[in-house]
Structure formats: structure tokens, C-alpha cells
N, C-alpha and C positions, 0 to 999 in steps of 0.2 A: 431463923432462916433468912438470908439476904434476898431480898425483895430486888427483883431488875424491875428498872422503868425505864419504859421505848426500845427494849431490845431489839426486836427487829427495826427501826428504822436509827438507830446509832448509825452513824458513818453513812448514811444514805448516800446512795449513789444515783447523779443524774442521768443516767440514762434508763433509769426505770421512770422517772418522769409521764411520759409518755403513757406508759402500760397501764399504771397504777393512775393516774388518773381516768382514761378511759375505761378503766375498769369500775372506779369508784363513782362515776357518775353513770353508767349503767346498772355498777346495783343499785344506788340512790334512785333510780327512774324502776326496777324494780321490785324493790321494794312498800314502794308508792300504793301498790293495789294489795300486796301483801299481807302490807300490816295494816291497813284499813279494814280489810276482810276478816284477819286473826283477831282486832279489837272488837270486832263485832261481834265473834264468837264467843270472847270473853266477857260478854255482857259489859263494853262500853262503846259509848260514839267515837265512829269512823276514825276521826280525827287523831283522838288519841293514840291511834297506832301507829302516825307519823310523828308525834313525839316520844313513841319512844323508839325511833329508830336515828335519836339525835344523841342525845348523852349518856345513855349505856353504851351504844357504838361507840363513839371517841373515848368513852373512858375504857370502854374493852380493850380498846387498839392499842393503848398506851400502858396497859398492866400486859396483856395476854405475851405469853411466847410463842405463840403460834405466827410466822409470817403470813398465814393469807385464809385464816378463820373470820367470819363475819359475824354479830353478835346482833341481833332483833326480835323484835314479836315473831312467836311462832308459835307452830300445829297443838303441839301437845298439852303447854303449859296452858295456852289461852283456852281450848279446850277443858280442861282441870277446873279451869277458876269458874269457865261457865258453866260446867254442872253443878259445884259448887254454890251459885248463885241460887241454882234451883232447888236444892237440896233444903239453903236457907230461908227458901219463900221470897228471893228478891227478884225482883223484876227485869233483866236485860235491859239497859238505856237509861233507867232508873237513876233520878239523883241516889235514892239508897247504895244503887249499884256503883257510881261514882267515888261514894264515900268507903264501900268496903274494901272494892279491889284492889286499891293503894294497901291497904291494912294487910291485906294476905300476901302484897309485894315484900311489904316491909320485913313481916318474916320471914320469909321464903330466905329473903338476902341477911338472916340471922342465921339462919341453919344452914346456908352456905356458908357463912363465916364460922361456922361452929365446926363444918366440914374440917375447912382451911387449917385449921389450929389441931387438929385432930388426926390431918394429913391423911383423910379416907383418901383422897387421889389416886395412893397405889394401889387401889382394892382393882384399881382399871390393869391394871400391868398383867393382873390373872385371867384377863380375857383374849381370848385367840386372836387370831385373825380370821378364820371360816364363821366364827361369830361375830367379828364387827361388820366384816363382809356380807355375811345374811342380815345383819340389822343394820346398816347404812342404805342396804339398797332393798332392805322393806319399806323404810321409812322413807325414799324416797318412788319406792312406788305408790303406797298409801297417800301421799301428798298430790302424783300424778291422778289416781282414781278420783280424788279428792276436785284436783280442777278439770276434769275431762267434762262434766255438767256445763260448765262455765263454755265450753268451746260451742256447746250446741245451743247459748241460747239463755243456761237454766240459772240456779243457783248453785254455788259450791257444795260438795257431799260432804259427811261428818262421819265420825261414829269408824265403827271395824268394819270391814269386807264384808259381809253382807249386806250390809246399812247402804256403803258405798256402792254397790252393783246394782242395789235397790234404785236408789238413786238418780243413778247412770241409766236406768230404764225406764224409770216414769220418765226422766227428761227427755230421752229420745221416743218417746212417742208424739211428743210436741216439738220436736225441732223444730229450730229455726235456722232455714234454711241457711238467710245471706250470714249469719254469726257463723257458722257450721265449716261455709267455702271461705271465709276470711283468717278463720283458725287454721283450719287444714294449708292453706295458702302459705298465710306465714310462718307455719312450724314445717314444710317442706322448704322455703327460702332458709328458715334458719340451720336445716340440718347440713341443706346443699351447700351453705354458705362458711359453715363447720369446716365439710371436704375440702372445698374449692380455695377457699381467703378464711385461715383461719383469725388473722390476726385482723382483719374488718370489721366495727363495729357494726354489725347486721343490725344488731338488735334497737339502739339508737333509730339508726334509722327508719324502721320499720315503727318504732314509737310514733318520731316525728312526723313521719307518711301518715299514720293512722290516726294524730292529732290533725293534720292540714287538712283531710278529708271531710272529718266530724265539725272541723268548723266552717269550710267552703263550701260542701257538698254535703249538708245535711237529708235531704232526699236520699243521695245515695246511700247514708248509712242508716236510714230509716230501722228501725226496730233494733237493731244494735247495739246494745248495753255498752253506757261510757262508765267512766267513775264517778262517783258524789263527789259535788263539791266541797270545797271544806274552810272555816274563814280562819282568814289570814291571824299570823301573830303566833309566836313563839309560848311554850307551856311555861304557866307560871309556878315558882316553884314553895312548895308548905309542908309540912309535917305530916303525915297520917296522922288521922282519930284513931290513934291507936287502942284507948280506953273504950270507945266507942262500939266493939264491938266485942262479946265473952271470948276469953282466950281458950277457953272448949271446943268454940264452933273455929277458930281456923289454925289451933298448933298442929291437927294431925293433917290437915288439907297442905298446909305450906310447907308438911314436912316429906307428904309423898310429891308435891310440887319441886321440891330442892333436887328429893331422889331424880328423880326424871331430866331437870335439868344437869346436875352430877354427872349420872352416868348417859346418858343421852350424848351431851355436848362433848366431854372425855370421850367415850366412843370415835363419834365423829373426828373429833380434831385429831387422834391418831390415826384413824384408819388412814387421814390426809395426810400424815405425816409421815406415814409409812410407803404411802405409795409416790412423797415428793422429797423421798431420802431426807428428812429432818426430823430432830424430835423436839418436845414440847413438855415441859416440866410441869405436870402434875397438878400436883398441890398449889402451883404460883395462878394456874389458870381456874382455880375455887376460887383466890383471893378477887380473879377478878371478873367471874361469875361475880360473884360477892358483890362490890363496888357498884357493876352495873347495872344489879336490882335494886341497890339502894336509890342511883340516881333515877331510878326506873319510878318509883315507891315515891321521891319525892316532888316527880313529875305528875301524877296521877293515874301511872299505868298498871298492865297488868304485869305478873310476872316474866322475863325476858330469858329467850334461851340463844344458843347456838345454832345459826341457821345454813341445812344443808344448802338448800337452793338458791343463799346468796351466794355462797361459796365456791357452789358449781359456778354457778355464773361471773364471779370475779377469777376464780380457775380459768373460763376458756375466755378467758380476754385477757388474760399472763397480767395478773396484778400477782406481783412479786414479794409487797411486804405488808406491815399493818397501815401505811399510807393509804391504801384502799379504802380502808375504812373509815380511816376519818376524814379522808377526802366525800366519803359517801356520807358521813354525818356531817358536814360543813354543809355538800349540796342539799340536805334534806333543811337546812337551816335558812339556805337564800330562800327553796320552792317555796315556803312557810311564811316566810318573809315578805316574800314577794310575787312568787311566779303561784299561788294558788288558785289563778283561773283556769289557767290549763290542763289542771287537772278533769276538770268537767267533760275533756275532748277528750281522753286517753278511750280506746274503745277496750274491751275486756277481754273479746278473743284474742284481739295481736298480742297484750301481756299474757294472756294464761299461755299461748304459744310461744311466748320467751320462756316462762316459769318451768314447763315440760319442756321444749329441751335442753335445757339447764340441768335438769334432777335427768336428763334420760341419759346425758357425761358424764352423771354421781354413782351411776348403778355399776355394781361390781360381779354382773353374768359370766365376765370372762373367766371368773376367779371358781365358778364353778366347774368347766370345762378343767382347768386344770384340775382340781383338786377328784373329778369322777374318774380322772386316768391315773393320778397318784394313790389320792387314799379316800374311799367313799366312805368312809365312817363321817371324815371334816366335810366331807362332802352332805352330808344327810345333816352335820351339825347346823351346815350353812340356810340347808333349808327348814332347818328346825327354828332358827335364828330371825328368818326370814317369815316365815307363817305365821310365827308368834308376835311379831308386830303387827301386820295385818290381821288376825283372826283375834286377837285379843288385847290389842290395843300396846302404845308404849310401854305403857310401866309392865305387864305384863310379860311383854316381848323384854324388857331389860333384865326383871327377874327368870325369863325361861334361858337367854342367852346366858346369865350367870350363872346359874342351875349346870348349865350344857359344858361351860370350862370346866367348871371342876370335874362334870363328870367325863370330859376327856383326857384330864389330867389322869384321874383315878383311872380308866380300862387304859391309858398308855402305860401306867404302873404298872397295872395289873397282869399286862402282858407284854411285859419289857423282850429287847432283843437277846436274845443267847444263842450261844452255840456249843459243839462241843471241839474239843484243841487234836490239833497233832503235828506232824513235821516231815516237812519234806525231804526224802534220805538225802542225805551229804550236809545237812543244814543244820541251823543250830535255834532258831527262832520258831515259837508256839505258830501257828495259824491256822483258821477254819479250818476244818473239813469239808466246807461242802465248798470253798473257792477254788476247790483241784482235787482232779482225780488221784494228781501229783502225793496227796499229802493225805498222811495215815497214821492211827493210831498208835500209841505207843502197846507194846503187849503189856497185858493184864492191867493195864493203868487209865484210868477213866478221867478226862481234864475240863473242868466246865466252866463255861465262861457266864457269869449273869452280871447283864447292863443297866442294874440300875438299883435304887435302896431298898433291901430287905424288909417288908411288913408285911401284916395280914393280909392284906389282897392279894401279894404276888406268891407268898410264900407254897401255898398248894401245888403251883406251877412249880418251884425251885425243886421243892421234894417230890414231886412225880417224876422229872426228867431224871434226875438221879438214880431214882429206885426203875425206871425203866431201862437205863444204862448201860446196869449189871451184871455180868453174863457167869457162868461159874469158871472160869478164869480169871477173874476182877480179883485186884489184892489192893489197887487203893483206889480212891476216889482224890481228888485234888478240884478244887473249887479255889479257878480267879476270880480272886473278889475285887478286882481293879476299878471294878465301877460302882462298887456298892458302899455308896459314903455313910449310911445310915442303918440301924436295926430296931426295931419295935420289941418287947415284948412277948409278942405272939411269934413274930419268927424266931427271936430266941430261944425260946423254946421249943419249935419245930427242930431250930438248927441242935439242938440238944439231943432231941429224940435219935432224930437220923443218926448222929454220931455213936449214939448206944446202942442203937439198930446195926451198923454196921461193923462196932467192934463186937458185936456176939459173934455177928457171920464171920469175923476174921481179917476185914476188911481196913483197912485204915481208912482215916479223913484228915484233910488238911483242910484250910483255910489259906488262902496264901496274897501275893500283891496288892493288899488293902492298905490304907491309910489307917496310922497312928489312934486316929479318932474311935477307929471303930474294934480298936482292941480296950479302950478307957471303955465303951458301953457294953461291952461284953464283960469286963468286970465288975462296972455298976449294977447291970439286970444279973449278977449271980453268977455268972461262968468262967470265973477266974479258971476253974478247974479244966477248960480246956485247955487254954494258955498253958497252964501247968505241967499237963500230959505232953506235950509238943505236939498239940493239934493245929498250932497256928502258928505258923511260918512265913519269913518274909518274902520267900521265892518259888516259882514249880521247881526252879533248878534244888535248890533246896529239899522242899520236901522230898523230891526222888533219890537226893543222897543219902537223906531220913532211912529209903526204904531198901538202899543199896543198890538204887538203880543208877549208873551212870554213863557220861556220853562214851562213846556213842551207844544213844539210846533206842535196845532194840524194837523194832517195828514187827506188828502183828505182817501175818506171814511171812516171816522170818526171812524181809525184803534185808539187801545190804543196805547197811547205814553206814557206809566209812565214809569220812570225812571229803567234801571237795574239796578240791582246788578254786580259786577265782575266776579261771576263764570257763571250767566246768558248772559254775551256778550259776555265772550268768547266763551260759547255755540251759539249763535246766528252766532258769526263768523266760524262754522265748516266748516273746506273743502273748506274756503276763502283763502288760503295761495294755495292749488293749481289753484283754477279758476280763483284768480287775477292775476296770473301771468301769464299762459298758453289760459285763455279763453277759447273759443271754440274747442283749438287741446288737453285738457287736458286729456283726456283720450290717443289720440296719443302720448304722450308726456310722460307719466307713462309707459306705454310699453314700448314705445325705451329705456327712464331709465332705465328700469328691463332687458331688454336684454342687454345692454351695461353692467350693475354690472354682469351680468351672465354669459358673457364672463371672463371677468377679475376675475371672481372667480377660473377660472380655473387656472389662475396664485397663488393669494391671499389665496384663499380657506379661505376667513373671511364669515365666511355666516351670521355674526351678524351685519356688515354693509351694506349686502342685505337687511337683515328685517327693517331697520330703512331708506334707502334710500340714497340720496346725500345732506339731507338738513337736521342740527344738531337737529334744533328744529320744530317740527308741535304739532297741535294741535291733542286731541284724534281722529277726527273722520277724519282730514288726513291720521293719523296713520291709521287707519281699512279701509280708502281706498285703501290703499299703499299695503295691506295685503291681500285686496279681488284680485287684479292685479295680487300679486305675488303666488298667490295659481293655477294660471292658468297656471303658470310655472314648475310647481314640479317636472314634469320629467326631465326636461332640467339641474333646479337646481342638481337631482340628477347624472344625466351626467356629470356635472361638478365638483362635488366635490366628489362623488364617496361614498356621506354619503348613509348612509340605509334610505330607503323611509319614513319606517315607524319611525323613530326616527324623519326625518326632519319635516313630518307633525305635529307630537306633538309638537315640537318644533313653528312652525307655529300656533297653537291651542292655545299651553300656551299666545301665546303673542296675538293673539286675545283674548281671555279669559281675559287677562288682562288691555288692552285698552276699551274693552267695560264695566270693574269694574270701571275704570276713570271715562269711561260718565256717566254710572249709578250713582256714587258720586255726579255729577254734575246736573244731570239729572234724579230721580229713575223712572220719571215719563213713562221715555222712552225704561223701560224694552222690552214693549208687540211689542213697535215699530224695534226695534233691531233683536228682534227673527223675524217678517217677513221680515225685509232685507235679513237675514240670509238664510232663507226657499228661498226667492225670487234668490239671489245668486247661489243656488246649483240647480234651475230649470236652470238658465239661462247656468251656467255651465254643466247640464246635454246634455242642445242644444249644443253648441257650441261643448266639449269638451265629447262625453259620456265616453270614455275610461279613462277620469282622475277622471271623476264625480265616474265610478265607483271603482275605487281603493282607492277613498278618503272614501268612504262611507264603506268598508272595513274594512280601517286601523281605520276609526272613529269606528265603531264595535269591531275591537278586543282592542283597547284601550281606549272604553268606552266613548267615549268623543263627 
């Protein structure tokens, strides 16, 4: 595989300049209390978690394809490695501890490279979106639970949702007060400041406010947790004791370590790519997973993942490419260097209220709202997705969200779209049944359509729909198979049964618009012998000349089916361009139209792409639907454009006038029919709307019409 390096910043362009730096020296300034806190979790000194927010970041930034993913100590991993210490009998802070944690980096960034060459990366491709959505914004509530302690005063929460709620309540029994209004203070300026100037470094500056404070106004910030200082100087770099510690006690610890970073980081960085229209090549961003543990390993850190709430936070301050990142590992490289007094002043609530709302921009609640009005099953996945990181930790919540793809894949098998077929008289093309009252059966002939590939899950569905189809006038059965690329085994054999079931009763069966493919597997699994029989045919047209049936093909209740004309089907099709698209909200659906253009007329003021709608071409009796809507609007329209009443309604007259000379051309038959639409419309209008009905009836009087 060809390895890109610097992809995102080739051809850099200077006018991101600007973003992408402002963006990189705010995550570098939040990262600061981040990875000092995650290193401490992982049983090392503080420190260390600003080195390793130097050279995995730059070396992430310059493998990853991800433009605007950030790469640091975080929640899960340093968590991992610090129970892991305990498990060993080592000590948190511990020289022991010092010397292990590198050693469980190092492999960690083996089994990522073992990933890399192995190309697990796709295994991410098989996860939804309602599952990265419920697991992007677990993990970035558990993160928020996690510093909400911090605002009042306490120490950071650990552990699952219980732990953390735990937590959250012994602490606020001791609150502390001025920490508490300092927190709240600054995560209201940052949210207001979101709205109001989004592209403002808020967050800077409420650092450097809350650094000037703790150092001029000590009093003031009396009792107010700052950050540990930390001394100065750059991580030198050595090899892990590799030998130093039994390869027993940390292959299986570095190897659920990998998993978690894996699919954790993958996760994340698509769900980001998904909702900033770009994608992110897999398998290249393990290589450099990879790479960044190693330099992590050779620093003396713990293992390093992908971090949402830098991300969020380089997100709302529009850093555009991987420049962010190494702009934020250069800055981490000066403070280290140089600026590590300052860090003593940072006070803890103003970051933990950068940190919250950062991750409260990551959360993806809106994504539930659609998915409860589309489809609650993805909906229930997302909260499946969602709880299981919270109530049972990452890895847990990685394997339940895995767990939940597949098993959405399988019940969407399982219960694929189908229908059954017919034809609209004068027409010559299969279509639902249930998209028109229009469209009916053929006599005695049963047409079925299944969307998707034949196995054992779906098959019971296939063959109940059929054997309930039946009626004793049925002479054949016809099954499009247009969508079913595939057959198992088990439905082969089903589809065997049925076919001998049916030719006892007298019944034929076809097979018919499938793909090449799936007549080879029907020969392979043994069933040459339908093929044989002419049970499998390339067409419906086909197998019904098989049965002697031909066009024009009769319709149960011996409805006429002679052939149209072309100005007669497109008349037949009236008003099908809105109800095949909208269905059942089609009426909802034309309203919201007509108030959306009726808004924006107020900008435009085109009132002639009001009358015609949002869709270039319909047919006439769309058109005069479109027109009966917009007549219920009139006063609004003239609110908005400021035209005179009575001109706009003439103008509305002429062009109904003129769409029903259309159908009438098409149609003369359908004069008498027309005028009681018309009659019917202005009763229904006089209910709903009397005040427009009557000012319509008005201006239709003084202008004749």
C-alpha cells in the first residue's frame, strides 16, 4: 500500500494561516491540564502528559489523513494502563511505574502495527452511523461527567456512570463556592460566545484572564485549584526495558489497549469525517496510530489515543488541516521550553469550562431526533451505543456498538423491502401496488418483488408472502429477483420446496430479472434442475409469454387494458410526481414549500418562481395543484412583496386559466370535471379561510374572472 505523507497540508494554502494557528495554540493551551490529569491517571507524573502531547502529535499530523483529528493522552487508554499498574502491585508515581508504562506503550504501538499490515481498519466500515453517533457522544458525555467534579472545587471522576454520579455527589456536598461561579461564568461566556463571535478566540482569552488574576490577585482566587507546576525541559528520548518486564503480564493488557485505541480513534475520526463531508483512509491512519505510540513508548509515556475534545475544540475555532496539530505540538514544545511558570496560574475551572464546551459541540443529540421520526430501531441502536459506554466502560461500549452493526445488518436482512407488482391499464411497466389505486394485478398471475439476498434469515419471510398471495385463481407465481445478488443454502432449498409445492397445486414459478451470478449458485448448491424445467427466466415479460399470457396483459376485474396513447399516460400520470415522492405527507409537504418560497420572497421578490414551485418541470395537473395551495396564501404572498392584491390574484387566475387549457387539450373530456374541482375548492376555502374566500370572490368580480 502507498503510504501518503502530509496529505492534508500539501499545497497548503495561506489563508488558513490564521484559523489553523489559532486553533493549534488553543488546543496546545488545552491540552495542558488534559494530559497532565490523564498522566496521572495512568500512574505517571503530571509532566509526562505534556510530553506526550509533543511527538505523537506532530508525528500523527504528518502520517494521518484525517485534516483536522488531534492525537494525545486520553480517557480510556491512560485509564487501561492505570488499572493495569494495580492489577501488577505497582505503585502510581512509582519509579517501577515510570519504567513499566513505556513497556506497555511500546507494545500497544506493536499491535497497532500488526493491525496496519493486517488491514483490521475496515472492520470500521461495518459500523453504522446511529452507532458511532451513540458512541462519539457517550464518550464525550462520560468525559464531561468526568470534569463536572473539577467545576465545583473537587477532583476529576473515573470509572462508569455510577462511579461518576458517585462522585459528582460527594463533591457537591463540599462545594466550593468561588470554583463553582468561576466555572459556570466561563462555560456561559464560552457557550454565548459560540452564538454571538463564533470565530473569537474566547477560550484564550479567558485562559489568559484567569492566568492575570491568579497571579495579581491571589486573594481573589483564594481556594481555587490552579495547575501543578511542572520543570522545565524537553523528554529525553531511550528505549523501553523491554525485557524488564514478563511478556505475560502486558501482551493481553496492550492488546485490549490497541483494540480501544483501534476502534475508539477510527470511530471518532469518521464520525468527523462524515459530518465535514471527507473521508479518511483506514488502514493509513493504524500506521499512524502506530508511529505515534512508538514515539510516545520512546518518550516515557503512556499509551496515546485520538482525542475527541481536542478535536471538538480545534473544530470550533475552524482549524482546517493537520497544521493544527503540529502547530499545537511545536506550542507544547516552546511552554516546555520555556513558558513552564505559567502554568502554576492556569486556574482549573476556566479549562475544565473550555473542555465541557468543547465535547458539548462533539455531541450528536440532534442525530437522535432525526433518526426517532425516521427509524427507531437506529434510534434505540444509538442509545444502545450510547449507554454502553457510559454504563460499561469503552471497550465494552466498542464491543456492544460492534455487536449492534451486525445485528442491524442482520434484522435489515431479515426484513428486506418487498412488494407485490402490477400495471397500470394502458401501460406497459411492472409497478407497486400500493403506490396507486391506479395500478392492479394482473389476473390469476402473482408478481413479487424481494429487495435483497436470499438466506436463512430472510427466507421464512420470502415463502410466507408467497404462500399467502395464493388465491384459487393463481396459475403462476413470478418472483423479481432484481435485487437479490445472493443465495445460501438454506434458501435454496426453501426456494426448491416452494417450487414443488406449487407445481403439485398446478401453479407455476419463475425466477426472473436476476443477475448471471445467481443462476452459477443455483447450479452449484444442486438446482441445475430448475434452470432446466424453465423455471428461470430472464424477464416477467418473458415468463408470461412462458404461460401464454400476453400484452395487453389482462387486469383482475376484467378492468380494460388497451394500450395508450402518449398524451393519454401522461394524463393518467397527473399529480404522480408529487405523491410518488411525498406520499402520504404530500399535502404537508406543499405547504412548507409555499411558506419557505414565501419567506424568501421577501428577500427575492421573484413571485414567478413562487407560481411554478421548486421543481423545473411537472405535469399540468401538478401545476393546478401547486396553485390551489398557493391561493391560500395570498395575503401573506402580498405581505411579502408588497404587490397589490388584486393584480397578484389575476396574475394567479391567468396561470390557472392557463394550465387547465393544457388539460383540456389533453383532456376536453374533462371540462365539467374541472369546473367542480374548482366550485369544490372555493367551498373548502370558504371553511377553512372565510376572510380570503371572501376577498377572492371580490377581486374575482371586479375583474371578471
Amino acid at each position: 500500500m502507498k503510504i501518503k505523507f502530509a496529505s492534508t497540508i500539501r499545497n497548503y494554502s495561506r489563508k488558513n494561516i490564521p484559523k489553523d494557528l489559532t486553533a493549534g495554540v488553543i488546543t496546545a493551551a488545552v491540552s495542558i491540564p488534559i494530559s497532565m490529569g490523564y498522566a496521572q491517571i495512568a500512574g505517571l507524573p503530571a509532566v509526562y502528559g505534556l510530553y506526550g502531547s509533543i511527538f505523537p502529535s506532530l508525528l500523527f499530523a504528518l502520517l494521518s489523513t484525517s485534516p483536522q483529528f488531534i492525537f494525545g493522552v486520553d480517557a480510556a487508554p491512560a485509564a487501561l494502563v492505570g488499572s493495569a499498574l494495580l492489577t501488577m502491585e505497582i505503585e502510581p508515581g512509582s519509579a517501577a511505574a515510570i519504567r513499566v508504562v513505556p513497556v506497555i506503550t511500546f507494545w500497544v504501538a506493536v499491535w497497532l502495527l500488526v493491525f496496519f499490515v493486517f488491514k483490521a481498519g475496515k472492520l470500521v466500515s461495518y459500523i453504522s452511523a446511529p452507532v458511532m453517533g451513540g458512541f462519539i457522544t457517550g464518550i464525550c458525555t462520560d468525559i464531561i461527567l468526568m470534569q463536572l467534579p473539577k467545576l465545583m472545587g473537587g477532583s476529576p471522576g473515573t470509572g462508569e456512570l455510577p462511579e461518576l454520579l458517585k462522585q459528582i455527589f460527594v463533591t457537591a456536598k463540599s462545594v466550593h463556592i468561588p470554583s463553582l461561579f468561576l466555572g459556570i461564568l466561563a462555560l456561559a461566556i464560552l457557550i454565548t460566545g459560540k452564538k454571538m463571535a463564533p470565530k473569537f478566540p474566547m477560550a484564550v482569552v479567558l485562559m489568559a484572564a484567569g492566568a492575570v488574576l491568579a497571579y495579581f490577585c491571589p486573594s481573589l482566587m483564594e481556594g481555587i485549584h490552579t495547575l501543578d507546576t511542572v520543570e522545565r525541559g524537553l523528554p529525553v528520548w531511550s528505549i523501553p526495558s523491554i525485557l524488564s518486564v514478563p511478556l505475560a503480564d502486558v501482551i493481553t493488557i496492550s492488546l485490549s489497549i490497541a483494540l480501544v485505541i483501534m476502534t475508539e480513534t477510527l470511530l471518532a475520526e469518521n464520525s468527523f469525517a462524515m459530518k465535514n463531508n471527507y473521508r479518511v483512509d483506514n488502514n493509513q491512519e493504524l500506521l499512524a496510530f502506530a508511529i505515534g505510540n512508538f514515539s510516545a513508548a520512546f518518550t516515557g509515556c503512556c499509551p496515546i489515543n485520538g482525542s475527541v475534545s481536542r478535536t471538538a475544540m480545534s473544530e470550533q475555532y475552524q482549524g482546517k488541516t493537520q497544521m493544527t496539530g503540529i502547530i499545537a505540538g511545536l506550542s507544547m514544545i516552546l511552554v516546555l521550553t520555556f513558558g513552564t511558570g505559567f502554568i502554576g496560574y492556569l486556574p482549573v475551572p476556566v479549562l475544565t469550562a473550555i473542555v465541557i464546551s468543547a465535547l458539548m459541540g462533539a455531541t450528536e443529540f440532534e442525530l437522535v431526533r432525526c433518526l426517532w421520526k425516521i427509524n427507531r430501531k437506529e434510534c434505540l441502536i444509538f442509545w444502545g451505543a450510547f449507554f454502553g459506554v457510559l454504563m460499561l466502560g469503552t471497550i465494552n461500549g466498542v464491543m456492544i456498538g460492534i455487536i449492534l452493526s451486525f445485528a442491524e445488518v442482520i434484522i435489515r436482512s431479515a426484513k428486506p423491502a418487498r412488494c407485490f407488482l402490477g400495471i397500470q391499464p394502458g401501460h406497459k411497466h411492472f409497478r407497486d401496488l400500493n403506490e396507486s389505486s391506479q395500478i392492479l394485478p394482473l389476473e390469476g398471475v402473482v408478481i413479487y418483488r424481494f429487495s435483497s439476498s436470499l438466506f436463512f434469515a430472510n427466507v421464512d419471510i420470502f415463502q410466507k408472502d408467497i404462500e399467502d398471495s395464493i388465491r384459487d385463481d393463481t396459475k403462476v407465481v413470478i418472483v423479481d429477483a432484481s435485487a437479490i445478488g445472493s443465495i445460501d443454502i438454506t434458501a435454496a432449498d426453501r426456494l426448491a420446496i416452494i417450487y414443488k409445492n406449487l407445481k403439485e397445486r398446478g401453479i407455476r414459478f419463475y425466477l426472473t430479472e436476476h443477475i448471471a451470478g445467481l443462476n452459477d449458485q443455483l447450479r452449484e448448491l444442486g438446482f441445475q434442475y430448475m434452470i432446466e424445467e424453465g423455471a428461470v427466466r430472464r424477464t416477467i415479460h418473458i415468463a408470461l409469454k412462458d404461460m401464454g399470457i400476453t400484452r395487453p396483459y389482462p387486469l383482475e376485474g376484467n378492468i380494460e387494458n388497451t394500450e395508450r396513447g402518449v398524451i393519454r399516460k401522461r394524463f393518467d400520470n397527473r399529480i404522480q410526481e408529487f405523491t410518488w415522492a411525498f406520499g402520504k405527507e404530500t399535502e404537508t409537504v406543499i405547504e412548507h414549500q409555499i411558506r419557505l418560497q414565501v419567506e424568501q420572497l421577501k428577500k427575492s421578490q421573484d413571485i414567478d418562481s413562487l407560481l411554478h414551485g421548486n421543481w423545473d418541470y411537472k405535469e399540468a395537473m401538478d401545476e393546478k395543484e401547486w396553485l390551489d395551495h398557493l391561493q391560500e396564501h395570498l395575503e401573506e404572498i402580498v405581505q411579502a412583496t408588497g404587490m397589490n392584491e388584486q393584480e397578484l390574484f389575476k396574475k394567479l387566475e391567468e396561470n390557472r386559466e392557463e394550465i387547465q387549457q393544457k388539460i383540456l387539450e389533453e383532456r376536453p373530456d374533462l371540462e365539467e370535471e374541472l369546473l367542480q374541482q374548482k366550485g369544490m375548492l372555493d367551498e373548502e376555502l370558504k371553511k377553512k379561510y372565510p376572510e380570503i374566500c371572501r376577498r377572492i370572490q371580490s377581486i374575482r368580480k371586479d375583474n371578471e374572472l
